[in-house]
C-alpha positions in Angstrom: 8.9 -24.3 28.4 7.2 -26.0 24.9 7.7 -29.1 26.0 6.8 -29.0 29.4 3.4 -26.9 27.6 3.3 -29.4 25.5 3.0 -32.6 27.6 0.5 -30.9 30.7 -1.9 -30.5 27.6 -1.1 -33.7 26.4 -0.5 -36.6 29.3 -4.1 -35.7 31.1 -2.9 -36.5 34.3 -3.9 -33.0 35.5 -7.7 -32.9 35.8 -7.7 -29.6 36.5 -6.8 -28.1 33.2 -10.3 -29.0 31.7 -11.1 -25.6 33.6 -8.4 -23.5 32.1 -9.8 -21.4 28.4 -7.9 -19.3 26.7 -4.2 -20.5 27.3 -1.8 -17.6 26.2 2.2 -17.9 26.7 4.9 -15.2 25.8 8.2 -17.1 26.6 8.0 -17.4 30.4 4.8 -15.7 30.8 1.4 -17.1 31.1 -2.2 -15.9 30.5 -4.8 -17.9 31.0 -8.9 -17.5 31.8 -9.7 -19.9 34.9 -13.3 -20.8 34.9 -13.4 -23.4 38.2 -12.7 -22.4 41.8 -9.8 -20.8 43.6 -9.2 -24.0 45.8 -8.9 -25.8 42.7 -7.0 -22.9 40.7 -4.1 -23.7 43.8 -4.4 -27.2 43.4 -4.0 -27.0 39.8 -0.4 -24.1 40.0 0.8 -27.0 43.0 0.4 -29.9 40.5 2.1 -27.4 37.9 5.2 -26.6 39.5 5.4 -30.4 40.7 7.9 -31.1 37.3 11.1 -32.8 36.8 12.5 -29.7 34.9 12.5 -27.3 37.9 10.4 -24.8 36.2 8.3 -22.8 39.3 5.3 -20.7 38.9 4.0 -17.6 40.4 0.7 -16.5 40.2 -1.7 -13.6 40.4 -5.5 -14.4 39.7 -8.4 -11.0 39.4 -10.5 -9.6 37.4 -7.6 -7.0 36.7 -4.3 -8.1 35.7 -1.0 -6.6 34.0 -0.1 -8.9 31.2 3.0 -7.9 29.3 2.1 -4.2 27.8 -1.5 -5.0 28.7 -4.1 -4.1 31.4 -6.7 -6.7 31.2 -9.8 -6.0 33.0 -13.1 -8.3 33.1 -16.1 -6.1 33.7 -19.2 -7.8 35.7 -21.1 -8.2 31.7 -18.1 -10.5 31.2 -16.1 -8.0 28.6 -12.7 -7.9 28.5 -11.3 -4.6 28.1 -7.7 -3.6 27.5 -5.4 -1.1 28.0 -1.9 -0.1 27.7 0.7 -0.5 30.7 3.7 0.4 31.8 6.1 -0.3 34.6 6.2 2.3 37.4 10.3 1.9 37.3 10.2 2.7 33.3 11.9 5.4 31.9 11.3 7.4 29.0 13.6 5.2 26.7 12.2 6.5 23.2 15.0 7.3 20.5 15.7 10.7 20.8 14.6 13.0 17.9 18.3 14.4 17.1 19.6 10.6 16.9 21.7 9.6 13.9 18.7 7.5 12.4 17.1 8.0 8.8 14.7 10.6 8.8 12.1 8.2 7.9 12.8 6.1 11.0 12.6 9.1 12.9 9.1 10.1 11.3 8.0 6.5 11.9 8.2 6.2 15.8 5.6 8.5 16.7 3.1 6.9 13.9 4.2 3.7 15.6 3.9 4.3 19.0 0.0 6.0 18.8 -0.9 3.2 16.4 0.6 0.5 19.0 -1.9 2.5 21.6 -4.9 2.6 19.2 -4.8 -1.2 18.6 -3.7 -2.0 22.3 -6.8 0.1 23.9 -10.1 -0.9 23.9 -12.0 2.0 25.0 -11.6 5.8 23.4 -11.3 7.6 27.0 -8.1 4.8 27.3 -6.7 6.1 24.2 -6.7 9.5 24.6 -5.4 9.0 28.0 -2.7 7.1 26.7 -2.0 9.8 24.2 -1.2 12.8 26.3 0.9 10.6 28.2 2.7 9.8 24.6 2.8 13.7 23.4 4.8 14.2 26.6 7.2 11.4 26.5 7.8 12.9 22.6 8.1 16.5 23.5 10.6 15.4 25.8 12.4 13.6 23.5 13.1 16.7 21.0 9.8 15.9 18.7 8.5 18.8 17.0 4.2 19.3 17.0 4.0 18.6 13.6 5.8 15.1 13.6 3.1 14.4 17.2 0.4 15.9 15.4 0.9 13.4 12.5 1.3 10.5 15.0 -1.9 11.3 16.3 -3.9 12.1 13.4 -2.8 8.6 11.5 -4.1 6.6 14.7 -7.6 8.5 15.0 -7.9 8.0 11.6 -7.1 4.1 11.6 -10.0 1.6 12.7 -9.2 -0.6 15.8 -10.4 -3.0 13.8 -7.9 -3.3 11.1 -5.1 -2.8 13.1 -6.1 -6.1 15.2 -6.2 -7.7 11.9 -3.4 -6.6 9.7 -3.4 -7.6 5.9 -2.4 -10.3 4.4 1.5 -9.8 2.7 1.3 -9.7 -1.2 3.6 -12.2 -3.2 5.5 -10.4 -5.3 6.5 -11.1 -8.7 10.7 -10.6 -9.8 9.6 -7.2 -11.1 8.0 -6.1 -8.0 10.5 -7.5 -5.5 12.4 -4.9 -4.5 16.2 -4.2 -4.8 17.8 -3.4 -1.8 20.7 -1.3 -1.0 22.1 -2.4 2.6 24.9 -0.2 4.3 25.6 1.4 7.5 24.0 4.5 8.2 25.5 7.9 8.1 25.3 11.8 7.2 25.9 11.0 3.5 22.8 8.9 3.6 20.7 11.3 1.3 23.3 12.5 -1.5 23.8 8.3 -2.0 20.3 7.7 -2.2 20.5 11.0 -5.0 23.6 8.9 -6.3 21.5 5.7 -6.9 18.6 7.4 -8.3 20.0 9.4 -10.6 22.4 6.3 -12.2 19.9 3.7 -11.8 18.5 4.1 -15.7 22.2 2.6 -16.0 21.5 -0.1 -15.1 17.6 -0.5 -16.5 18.8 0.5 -20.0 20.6 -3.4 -19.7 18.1 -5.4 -22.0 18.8 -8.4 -19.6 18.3 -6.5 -15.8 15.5 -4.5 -17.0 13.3 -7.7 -16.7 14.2 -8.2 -12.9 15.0 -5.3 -11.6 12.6 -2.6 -10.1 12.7 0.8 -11.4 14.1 2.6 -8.0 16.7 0.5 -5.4 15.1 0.2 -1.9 17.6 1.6 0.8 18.3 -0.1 4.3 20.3 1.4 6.7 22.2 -0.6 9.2 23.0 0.9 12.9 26.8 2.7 12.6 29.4 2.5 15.9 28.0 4.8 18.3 30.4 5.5 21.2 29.5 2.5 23.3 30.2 -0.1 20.4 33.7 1.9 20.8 34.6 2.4 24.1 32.3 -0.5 26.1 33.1 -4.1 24.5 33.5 -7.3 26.4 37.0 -8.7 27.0 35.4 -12.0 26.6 37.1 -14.7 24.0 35.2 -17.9 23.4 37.9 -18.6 21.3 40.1 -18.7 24.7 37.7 -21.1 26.4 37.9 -24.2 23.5 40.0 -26.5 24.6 42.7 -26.6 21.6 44.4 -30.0 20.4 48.2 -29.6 21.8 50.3 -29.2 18.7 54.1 -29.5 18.1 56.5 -26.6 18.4 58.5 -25.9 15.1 57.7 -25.3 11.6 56.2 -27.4 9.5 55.2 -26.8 6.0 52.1 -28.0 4.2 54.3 -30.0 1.6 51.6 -29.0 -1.4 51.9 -25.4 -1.8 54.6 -23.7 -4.4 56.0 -21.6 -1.5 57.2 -25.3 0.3 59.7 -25.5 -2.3 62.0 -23.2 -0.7 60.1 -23.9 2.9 61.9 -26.2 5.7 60.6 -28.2 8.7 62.7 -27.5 11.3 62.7 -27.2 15.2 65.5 -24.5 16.2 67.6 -21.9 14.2 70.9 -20.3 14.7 73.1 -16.6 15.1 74.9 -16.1 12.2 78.0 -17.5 13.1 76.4 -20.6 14.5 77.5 -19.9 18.1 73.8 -19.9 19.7 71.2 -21.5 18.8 67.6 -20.7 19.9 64.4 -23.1 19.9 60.9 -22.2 18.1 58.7 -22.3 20.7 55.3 -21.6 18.6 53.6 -24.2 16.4 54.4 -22.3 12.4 53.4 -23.5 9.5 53.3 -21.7 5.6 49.3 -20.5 6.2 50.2 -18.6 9.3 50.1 -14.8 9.8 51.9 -12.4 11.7 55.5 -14.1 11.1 58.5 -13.6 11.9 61.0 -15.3 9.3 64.4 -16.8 8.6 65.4 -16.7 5.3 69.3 -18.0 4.6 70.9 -18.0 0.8 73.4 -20.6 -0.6 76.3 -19.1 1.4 74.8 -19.1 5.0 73.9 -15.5 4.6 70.5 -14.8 7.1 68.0 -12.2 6.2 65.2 -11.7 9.3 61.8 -9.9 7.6 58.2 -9.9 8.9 54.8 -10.1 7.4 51.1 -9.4 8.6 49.9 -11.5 5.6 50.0 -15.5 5.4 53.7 -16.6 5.4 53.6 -18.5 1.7 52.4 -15.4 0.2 56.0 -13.3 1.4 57.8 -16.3 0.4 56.5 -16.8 -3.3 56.9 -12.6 -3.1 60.5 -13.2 -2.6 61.0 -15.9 -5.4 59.2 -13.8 -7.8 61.2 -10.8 -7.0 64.5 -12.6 -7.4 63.6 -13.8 -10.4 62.4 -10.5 -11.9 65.8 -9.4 -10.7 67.7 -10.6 -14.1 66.1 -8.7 -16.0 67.2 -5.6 -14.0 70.6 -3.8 -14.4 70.4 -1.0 -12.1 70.5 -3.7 -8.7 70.1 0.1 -6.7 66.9 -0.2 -7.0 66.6 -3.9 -5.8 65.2 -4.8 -2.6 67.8 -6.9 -0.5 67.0 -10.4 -1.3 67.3 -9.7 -4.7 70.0 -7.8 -4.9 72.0 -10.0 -3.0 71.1 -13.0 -5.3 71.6 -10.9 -8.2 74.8 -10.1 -7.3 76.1 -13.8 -5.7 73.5 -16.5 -7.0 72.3 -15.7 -10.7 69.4 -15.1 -9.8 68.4 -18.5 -8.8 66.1 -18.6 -5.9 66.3 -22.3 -5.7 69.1 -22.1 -2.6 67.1 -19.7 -0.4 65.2 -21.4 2.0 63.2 -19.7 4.7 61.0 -20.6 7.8 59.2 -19.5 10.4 60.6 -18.8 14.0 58.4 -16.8 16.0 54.8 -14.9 15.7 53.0 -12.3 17.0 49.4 -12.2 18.4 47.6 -9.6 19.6 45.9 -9.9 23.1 42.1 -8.8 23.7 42.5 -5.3 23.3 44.1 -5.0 19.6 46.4 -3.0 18.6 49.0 -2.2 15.6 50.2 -5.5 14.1 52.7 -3.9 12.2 54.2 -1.9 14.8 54.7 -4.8 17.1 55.8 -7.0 14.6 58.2 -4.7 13.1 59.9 -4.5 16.9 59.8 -8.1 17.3 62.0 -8.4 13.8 64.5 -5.6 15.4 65.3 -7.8 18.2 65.5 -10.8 16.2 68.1 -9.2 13.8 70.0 -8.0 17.0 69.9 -10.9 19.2 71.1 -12.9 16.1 73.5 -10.0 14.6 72.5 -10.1 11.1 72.8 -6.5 10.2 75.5 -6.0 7.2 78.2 -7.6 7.0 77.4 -10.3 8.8 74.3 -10.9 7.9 71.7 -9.0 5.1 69.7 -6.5 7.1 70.8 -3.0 6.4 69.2 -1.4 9.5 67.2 -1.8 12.9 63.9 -0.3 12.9 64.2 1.6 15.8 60.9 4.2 14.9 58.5 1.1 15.9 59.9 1.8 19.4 59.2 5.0 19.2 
């Protein structure tokens, strides 16, 4: 819309808009005072919608039109006089008084809404019109008198004049900027604003901070989950709809990280005796979460574990809790890894190697990570039976089934 704006003000190839005064546009809406006549008002809307970028204009023309929120009205002295409108299919949409907002938001509205009608309305009988219309829309809404009655009183008392010409915003200097506490909104709201006022001489008793900081924090609450947020939400992924480069099955470590030491590319794994073997069928590398993993020892021994967390960060786990392991004599209250290579390997976690062979990811909806993950590493250890002896898990998680 700018630049088609833009270039019928520009190109004059449309005669006609010599004759327009006053051009006003909100988005896709259009205000304008025509001062020619109505033939050539339709000859000038024809040459308007006659564009290459299929924009198409409807029109109304009067000496009364609904612009937006306004009435406009022309009298026959050539005054313009507005007032405040509202669609006949609106509905009384206001927040409702007992909503989970700050009190001062909630004090606010009603100033706000009579000063919106004060500045919109040109004429005083207009106003007041407006204004019963507003005290009933409040009432409705839960508002008590009092916080009406202030509305009211604060737009009576409030020129038109400065309100269609607000001030100028002051620059302010590091002292005067304000400090600004941001968080979600809730019913603790007031005892952390006592919270901050109360310690905030901490913090201006610094020598350094009292020089740029205020002396109170401003607070700014953000809107908390309401029920929609929770129970509406779009199954929509534009993560779904990007079309990904086709990588590799397998796992393939980064090379560079300390975990890779003890990492392997490979393509397929085996049961512990060596009698099936079984294909990765993911793309795995260190750096991803939600892993299942195959860690074997020096003497073919298979361990099958799980983590939420990036897989490197289990593995140097592992390697550090081996090697704490020698300085430990009571191997009871060793986790399995380390026991074991306490007990065969010296404590050398230089022979284990470990990678990646399947992963877990959540659909749309969520859910528990862990849970799933810990019954994808239950089938894993019984598919590729290595629960003691043959292998070194000590038990099948059956309670993520449950």
């Amino acid at each position: 819309m700018g630049a088609w704006e833009r270039s019928i003000f520009q190109d004059g190839t449309i005669p006609e808009m010599d004759k327009v005064q006053g051009w006003m546009r909100y988005i896709d809406d259009i205000w304008f005072v025509w001062e020619g006549t109505m033939d050539e008002l339709h000859r000038l809307m024809n040459k308007l919608n006659d564009n290459s970028l299929n924009i198409h204009l409807t029109y109304k023309c009067g000496r009364k039109l609904d612009f937006l929120d306004l009435k406009i009205e022309v009298l026959d002295d050539g005054t313009i006089t507005t007032d405040l409108y509202r669609k006949p299919t609106s509905t009384n949409s206001l927040l409702h008084y007992s909503s989970s907002h700050p009190a001062s938001t909630i004090r606010g509205i009603p100033i706000g809404q009579f000063l919106r009608a004060r500045r919109i309305c040109s004429q005083q009988e207009a106003f007041e019109e407006q204004a019963v219309d507003l005290v009933c829309r409040f009432s409705n809404r839960g508002y008590s008198k009092k916080s009406i009655r202030r509305g009211y009183k604060r737009a009576i008392n409030t020129p038109r004049a400065k309100l269609l010409h607000p001030p100028i915003k002051k620059c302010h200097s590091n002292m005067e900027e304000p400090v600004r506490f941001i968080s979600n909104f809730n019913n603790q709201w007031n005892e952390l604003r006592k919270i901050l006022n109360k310690h905030w001489n901490i913090l201006k008793s610094d020598p350094i901070l009292r020089k740029v900081i205020p002396t109170s924090p401003q607070m700014v609450a953000k809107r908390s989950q309401n029920i929609k947020d929770l129970l509406v939400h779009s199954h929509y992924d534009s993560s779904r709809n990007i079309k990904k480069r086709a990588l590799p099955d397998g796992f393939f470590p980064c090379g560079f990280c300390k975990a890779c030491l003890n990492l392997r590319r490979t393509f397929s794994f085996s049961n512990w005796n060596g009698s099936k073997n079984y294909e990765i069928r993911k793309h795995l590398t260190c750096a991803s979460r939600g892993v299942i993993y195959y860690a074997k020892c020096p003497c073919e021994m298979i361990y099958i574990g799980l983590t939420t967390r990036e897989l490197k960060i289990r593995v140097r786990e592992h390697i550090r809790d081996i090697e704490k392991a020698a300085t430990i004599e009571d191997i009871s209250i060793l986790k399995t890894l380390p026991r074991h290579f306490k007990a065969h390997h010296k404590c050398n976690p230089r022979g284990l190697i470990i990678w990646g062979i399947d992963q877990v990811e959540l659909g749309i909806r969520g859910g528990d990570l862990g849970q799933v993950l810990a019954q994808y590493e239950s089938r894993w250890i019984f598919r590729l039976g290595t629960l003691t002896p043959q292998g070194l898990n000590e038990n099948l998680g059956f309670n993520a089934f449950l």
